[in-house]
C-alpha angles and dihedrals in degrees: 000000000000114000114195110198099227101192100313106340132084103233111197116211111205105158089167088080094059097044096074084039100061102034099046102249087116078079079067098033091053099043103260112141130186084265087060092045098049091041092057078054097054094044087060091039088057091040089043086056091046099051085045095044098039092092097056095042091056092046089054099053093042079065098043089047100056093038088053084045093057100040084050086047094049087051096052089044092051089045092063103046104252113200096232 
């Protein structure tokens, strides 16, 4: 590796690291393969579909919830022998 001695400092010059950086390659070099790369996709895509999804399916169990409260409360009325 060439060094150059700028003042007082010894600069290295090493283009051959920012090479992979800049064209992608790095993707190669670090392990990520294109299974990797499609599998982060898919990750945002599902997390995309849940943060989308999330107020409907709150709405829906609210629902689900109090219809599931009031059929509970008729039971326990019923077991008891309400008058009406």
């Amino acid at each position: 590796m060439p060094t150059v001695i700028k003042g007082k400092k010894t600069m290295l010059h090493n283009d051959g690291a920012h090479l992979p950086i800049t064209t992608g390659s790095a993707l190669l070099i670090y392990k990520w393969t294109l299974q990797e790369f499609v599998l982060l996709l898919w990750a945002a895509y599902v997390l995309i579909l849940i943060v989308i999804k999330l107020p409907d399916f709150l709405r829906s169990a609210a629902r689900l919830v109090g219809g599931l409260q009031r059929a509970w409360g008729n039971f326990k009325e019923w077991k008891r022998g309400s008058k009406n």
